[in-house]
Rosetta silent file (secondary structure, phi, psi, omega in degrees, C-alpha in Angstrom):
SEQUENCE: XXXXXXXXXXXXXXXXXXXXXXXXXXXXXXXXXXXXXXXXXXXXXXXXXXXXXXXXXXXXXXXXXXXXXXXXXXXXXXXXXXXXXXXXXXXXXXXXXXXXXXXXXXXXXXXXXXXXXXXXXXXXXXXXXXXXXXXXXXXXXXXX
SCORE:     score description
SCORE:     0.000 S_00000001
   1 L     0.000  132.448 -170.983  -28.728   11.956   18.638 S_00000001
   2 L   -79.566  142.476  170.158  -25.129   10.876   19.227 S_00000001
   3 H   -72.885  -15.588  174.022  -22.450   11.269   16.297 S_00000001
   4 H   -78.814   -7.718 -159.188  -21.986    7.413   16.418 S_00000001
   5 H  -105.698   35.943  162.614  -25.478    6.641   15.747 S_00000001
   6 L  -117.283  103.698  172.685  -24.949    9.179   12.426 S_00000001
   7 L   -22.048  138.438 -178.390  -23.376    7.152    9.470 S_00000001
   8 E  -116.104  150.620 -157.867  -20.358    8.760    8.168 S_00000001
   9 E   -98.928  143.781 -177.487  -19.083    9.407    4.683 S_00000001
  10 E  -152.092  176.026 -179.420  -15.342    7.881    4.341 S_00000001
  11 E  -155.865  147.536  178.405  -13.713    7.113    1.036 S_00000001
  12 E  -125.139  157.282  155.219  -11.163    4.275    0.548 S_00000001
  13 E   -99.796  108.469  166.756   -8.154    3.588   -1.958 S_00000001
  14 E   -90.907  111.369 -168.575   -6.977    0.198   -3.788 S_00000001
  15 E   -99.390  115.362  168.519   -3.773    1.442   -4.766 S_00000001
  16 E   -75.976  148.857 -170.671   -1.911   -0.009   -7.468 S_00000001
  17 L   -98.258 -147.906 -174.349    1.945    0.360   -8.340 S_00000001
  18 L  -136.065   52.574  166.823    3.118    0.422  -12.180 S_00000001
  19 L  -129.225  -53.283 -168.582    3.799   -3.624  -11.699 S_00000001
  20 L   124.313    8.541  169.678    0.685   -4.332  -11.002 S_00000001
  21 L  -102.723  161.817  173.553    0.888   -4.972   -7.382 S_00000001
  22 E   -84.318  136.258  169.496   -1.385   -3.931   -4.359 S_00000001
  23 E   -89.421  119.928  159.859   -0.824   -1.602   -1.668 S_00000001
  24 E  -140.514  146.185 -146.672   -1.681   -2.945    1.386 S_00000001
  25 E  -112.680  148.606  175.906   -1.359   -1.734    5.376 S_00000001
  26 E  -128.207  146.373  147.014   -1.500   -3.122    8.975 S_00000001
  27 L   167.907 -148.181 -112.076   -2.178   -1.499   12.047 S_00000001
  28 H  -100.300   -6.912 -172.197   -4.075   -0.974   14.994 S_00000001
  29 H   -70.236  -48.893 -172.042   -7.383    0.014   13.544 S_00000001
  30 H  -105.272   66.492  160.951   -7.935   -3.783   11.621 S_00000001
  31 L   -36.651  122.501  139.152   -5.514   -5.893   14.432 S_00000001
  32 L    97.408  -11.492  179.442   -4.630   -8.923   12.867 S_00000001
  33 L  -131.991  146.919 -172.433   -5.818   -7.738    9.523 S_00000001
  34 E  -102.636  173.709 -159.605   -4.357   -5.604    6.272 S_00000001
  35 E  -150.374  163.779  140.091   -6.445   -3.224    4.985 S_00000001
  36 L   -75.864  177.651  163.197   -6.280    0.197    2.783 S_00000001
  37 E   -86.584  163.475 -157.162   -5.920    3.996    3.334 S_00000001
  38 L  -158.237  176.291  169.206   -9.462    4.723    3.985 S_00000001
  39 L   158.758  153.255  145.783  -10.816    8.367    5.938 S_00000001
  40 E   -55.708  164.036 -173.987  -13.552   10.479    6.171 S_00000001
  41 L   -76.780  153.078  173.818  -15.217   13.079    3.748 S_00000001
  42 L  -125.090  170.471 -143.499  -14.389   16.542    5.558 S_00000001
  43 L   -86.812  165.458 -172.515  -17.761   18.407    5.055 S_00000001
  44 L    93.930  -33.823  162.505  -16.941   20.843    1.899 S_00000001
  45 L   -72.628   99.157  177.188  -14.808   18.435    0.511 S_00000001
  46 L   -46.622  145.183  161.409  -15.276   16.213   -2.802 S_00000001
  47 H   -16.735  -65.123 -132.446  -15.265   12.623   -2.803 S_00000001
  48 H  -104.517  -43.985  170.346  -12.112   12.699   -5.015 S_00000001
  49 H   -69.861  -70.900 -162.381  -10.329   15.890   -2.512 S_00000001
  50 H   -60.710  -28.836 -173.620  -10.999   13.540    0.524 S_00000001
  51 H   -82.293  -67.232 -138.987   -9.364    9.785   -1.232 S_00000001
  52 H   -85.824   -8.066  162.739   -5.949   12.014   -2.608 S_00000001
  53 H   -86.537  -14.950 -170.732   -5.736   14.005    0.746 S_00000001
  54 H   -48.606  -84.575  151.546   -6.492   10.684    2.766 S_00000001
  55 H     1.126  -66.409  170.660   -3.912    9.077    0.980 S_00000001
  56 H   -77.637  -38.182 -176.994   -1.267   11.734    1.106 S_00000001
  57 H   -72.757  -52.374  169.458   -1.867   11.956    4.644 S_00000001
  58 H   -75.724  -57.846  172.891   -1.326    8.214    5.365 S_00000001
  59 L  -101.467  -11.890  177.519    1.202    6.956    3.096 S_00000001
  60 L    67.765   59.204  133.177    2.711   10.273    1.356 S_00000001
  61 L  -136.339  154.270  172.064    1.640    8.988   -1.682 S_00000001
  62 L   -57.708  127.117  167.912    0.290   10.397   -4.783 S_00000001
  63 L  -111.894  177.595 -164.329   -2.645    9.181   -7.135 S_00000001
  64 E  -107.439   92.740  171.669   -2.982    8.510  -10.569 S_00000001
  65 E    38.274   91.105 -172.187   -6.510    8.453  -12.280 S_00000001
  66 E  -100.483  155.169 -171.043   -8.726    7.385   -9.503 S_00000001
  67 E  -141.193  123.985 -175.757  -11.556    5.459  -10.540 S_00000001
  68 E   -58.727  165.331 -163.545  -14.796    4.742   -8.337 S_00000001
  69 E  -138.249  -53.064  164.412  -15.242    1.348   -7.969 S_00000001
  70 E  -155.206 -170.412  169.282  -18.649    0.815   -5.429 S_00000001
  71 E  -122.663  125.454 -167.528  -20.171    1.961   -2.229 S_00000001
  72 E  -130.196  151.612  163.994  -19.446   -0.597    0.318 S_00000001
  73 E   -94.627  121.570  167.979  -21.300   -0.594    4.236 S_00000001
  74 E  -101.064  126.753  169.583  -19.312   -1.066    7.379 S_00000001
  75 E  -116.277   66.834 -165.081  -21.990   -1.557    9.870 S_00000001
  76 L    67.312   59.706 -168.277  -20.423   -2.211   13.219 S_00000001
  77 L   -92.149  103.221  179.408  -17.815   -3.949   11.404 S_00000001
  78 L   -28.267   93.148 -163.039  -16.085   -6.991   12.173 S_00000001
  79 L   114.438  -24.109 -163.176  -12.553   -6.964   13.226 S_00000001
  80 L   -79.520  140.971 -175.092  -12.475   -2.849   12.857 S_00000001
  81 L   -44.099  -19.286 -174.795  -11.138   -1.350   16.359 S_00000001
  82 L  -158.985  155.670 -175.191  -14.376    0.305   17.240 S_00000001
  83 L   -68.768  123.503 -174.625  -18.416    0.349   16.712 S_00000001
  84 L  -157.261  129.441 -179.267  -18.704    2.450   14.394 S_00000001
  85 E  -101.496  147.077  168.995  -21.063    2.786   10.874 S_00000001
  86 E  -139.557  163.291 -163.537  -19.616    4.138    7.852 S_00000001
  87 E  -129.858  102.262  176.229  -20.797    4.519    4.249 S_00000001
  88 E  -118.948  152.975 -149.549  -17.742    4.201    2.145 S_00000001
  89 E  -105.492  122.030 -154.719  -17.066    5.089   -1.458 S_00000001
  90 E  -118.474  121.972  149.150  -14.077    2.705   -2.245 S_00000001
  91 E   -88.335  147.043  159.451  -11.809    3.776   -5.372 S_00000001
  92 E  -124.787  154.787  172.167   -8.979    2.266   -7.334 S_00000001
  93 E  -139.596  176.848  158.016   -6.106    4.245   -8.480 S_00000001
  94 E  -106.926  157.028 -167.599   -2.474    3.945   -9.639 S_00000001
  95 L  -107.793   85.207  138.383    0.607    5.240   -7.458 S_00000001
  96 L    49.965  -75.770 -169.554    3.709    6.354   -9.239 S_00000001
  97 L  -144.721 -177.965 -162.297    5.949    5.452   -7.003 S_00000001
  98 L  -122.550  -42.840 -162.395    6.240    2.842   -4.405 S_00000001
  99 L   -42.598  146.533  160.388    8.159    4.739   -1.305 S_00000001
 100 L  -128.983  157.762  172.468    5.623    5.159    1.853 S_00000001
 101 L  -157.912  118.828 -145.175    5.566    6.940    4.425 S_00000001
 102 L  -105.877  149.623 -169.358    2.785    5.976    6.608 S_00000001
 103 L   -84.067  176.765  177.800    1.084    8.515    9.557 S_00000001
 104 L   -49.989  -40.981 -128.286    0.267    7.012   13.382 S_00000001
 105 L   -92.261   10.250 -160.395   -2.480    5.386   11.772 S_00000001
 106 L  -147.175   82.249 -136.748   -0.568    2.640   10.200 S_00000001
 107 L   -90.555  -32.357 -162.764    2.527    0.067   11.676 S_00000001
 108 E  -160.913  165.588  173.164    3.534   -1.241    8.408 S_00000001
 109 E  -172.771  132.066  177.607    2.531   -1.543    4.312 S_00000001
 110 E  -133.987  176.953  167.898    3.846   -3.426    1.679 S_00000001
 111 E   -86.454   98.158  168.958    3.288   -4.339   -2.316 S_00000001
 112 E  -135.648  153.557  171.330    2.028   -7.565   -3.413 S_00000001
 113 L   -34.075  141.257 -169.261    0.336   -9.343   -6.378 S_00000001
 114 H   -52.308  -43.955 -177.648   -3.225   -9.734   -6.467 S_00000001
 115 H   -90.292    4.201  148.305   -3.495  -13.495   -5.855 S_00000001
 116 H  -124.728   39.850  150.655   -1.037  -13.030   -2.829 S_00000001
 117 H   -55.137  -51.822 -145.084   -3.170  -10.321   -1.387 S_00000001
 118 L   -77.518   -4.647  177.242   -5.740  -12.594   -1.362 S_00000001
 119 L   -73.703  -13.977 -171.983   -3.418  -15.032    0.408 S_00000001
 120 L   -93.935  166.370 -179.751   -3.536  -12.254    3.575 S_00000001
 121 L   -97.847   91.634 -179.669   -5.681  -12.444    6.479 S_00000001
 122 E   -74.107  165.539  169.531   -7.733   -9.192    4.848 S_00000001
 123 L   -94.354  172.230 -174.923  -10.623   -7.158    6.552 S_00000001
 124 H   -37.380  -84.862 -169.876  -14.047   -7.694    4.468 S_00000001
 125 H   -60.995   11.239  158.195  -14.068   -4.569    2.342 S_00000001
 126 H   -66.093  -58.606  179.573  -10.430   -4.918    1.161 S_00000001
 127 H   -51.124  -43.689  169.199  -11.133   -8.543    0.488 S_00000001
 128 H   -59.468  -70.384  174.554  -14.341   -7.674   -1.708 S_00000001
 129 H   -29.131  -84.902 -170.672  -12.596   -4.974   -3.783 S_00000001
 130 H   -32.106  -90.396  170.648   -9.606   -7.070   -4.460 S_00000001
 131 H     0.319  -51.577  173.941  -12.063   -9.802   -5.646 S_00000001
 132 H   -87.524  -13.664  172.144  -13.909   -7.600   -7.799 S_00000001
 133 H  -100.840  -33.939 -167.893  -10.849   -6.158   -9.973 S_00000001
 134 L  -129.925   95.199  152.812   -8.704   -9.417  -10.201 S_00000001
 135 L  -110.500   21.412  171.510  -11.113  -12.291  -10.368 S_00000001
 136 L   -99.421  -41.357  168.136   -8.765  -14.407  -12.546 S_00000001
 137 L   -25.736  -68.195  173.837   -6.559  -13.944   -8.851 S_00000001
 138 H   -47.260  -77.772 -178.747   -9.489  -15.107   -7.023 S_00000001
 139 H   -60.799   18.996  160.020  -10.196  -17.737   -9.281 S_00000001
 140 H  -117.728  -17.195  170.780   -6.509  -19.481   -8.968 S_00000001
 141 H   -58.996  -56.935 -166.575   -7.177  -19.087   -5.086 S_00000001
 142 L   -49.200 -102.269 -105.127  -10.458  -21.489   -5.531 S_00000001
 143 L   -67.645  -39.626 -166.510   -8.355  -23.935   -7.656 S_00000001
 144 L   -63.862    0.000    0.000   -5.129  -24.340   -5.126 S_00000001
């Protein structure tokens, strides 16, 4: 058995600022699409150890009362850079601060409001998440 054909535990972060906006990042993993910090579980690690070291690893930022939010499947996932399945346990938290300072894994990241996240060309599970915490967002997208 191959390590791609063994699902992998990852954990992701919808990060919020103390505005109320989202952090969100582009680069080479989602081309063409913004995304979160995301990563694998390292084995030994909690769920909770693996999103705030992820984090801290990608953007050098800190969280704030992370709070699970669902377990979403990337199965060979559209738009993501490579075949790959993952089983990931997607959190939201709040950030502090705003400054980033983003690893290789990332070209760019900014802050914006919920309904003009939803205004980006998102990958899936970003897009779902958002959707599910700010569904008044969503629901001024339908209306426009």
């Amino acid at each position: 058995m191959s390590e791609l054909s063994i699902p992998r535990v990852t954990v992701a972060a919808l990060i919020s600022d103390p505005e109320g906006r989202l952090l969100l990042l582009e680069g080479p993993k989602w081309p063409g699409e913004y995304g979160i910090p995301a990563g694998k579980v390292e084995y030994g690690e909690s769920l909770e150890e693996a999103l705030r070291r992820e984090v801290m690893e990608e953007t050098g930022l800190t969280l704030l009362a992370p709070r699970f939010l669902e377990v979403q499947e990337l199965i060979e996932e559209e738009g993501f850079h490579k075949a790959a399945h993952y089983v990931s346990m997607a959190y939201s938290a709040l950030s502090p601060r705003c400054e980033l300072q983003l690893n290789d894994e990332w070209e760019s990241g900014n802050w914006f409001l919920p309904e003009e996240a939803l205004a980006l060309p998102l990958n899936r599970p970003t897009r779902e998440l958002i959707e599910q915490l700010h569904p008044v967002a969503t629901q001024e997208q339908v209306s426009l």
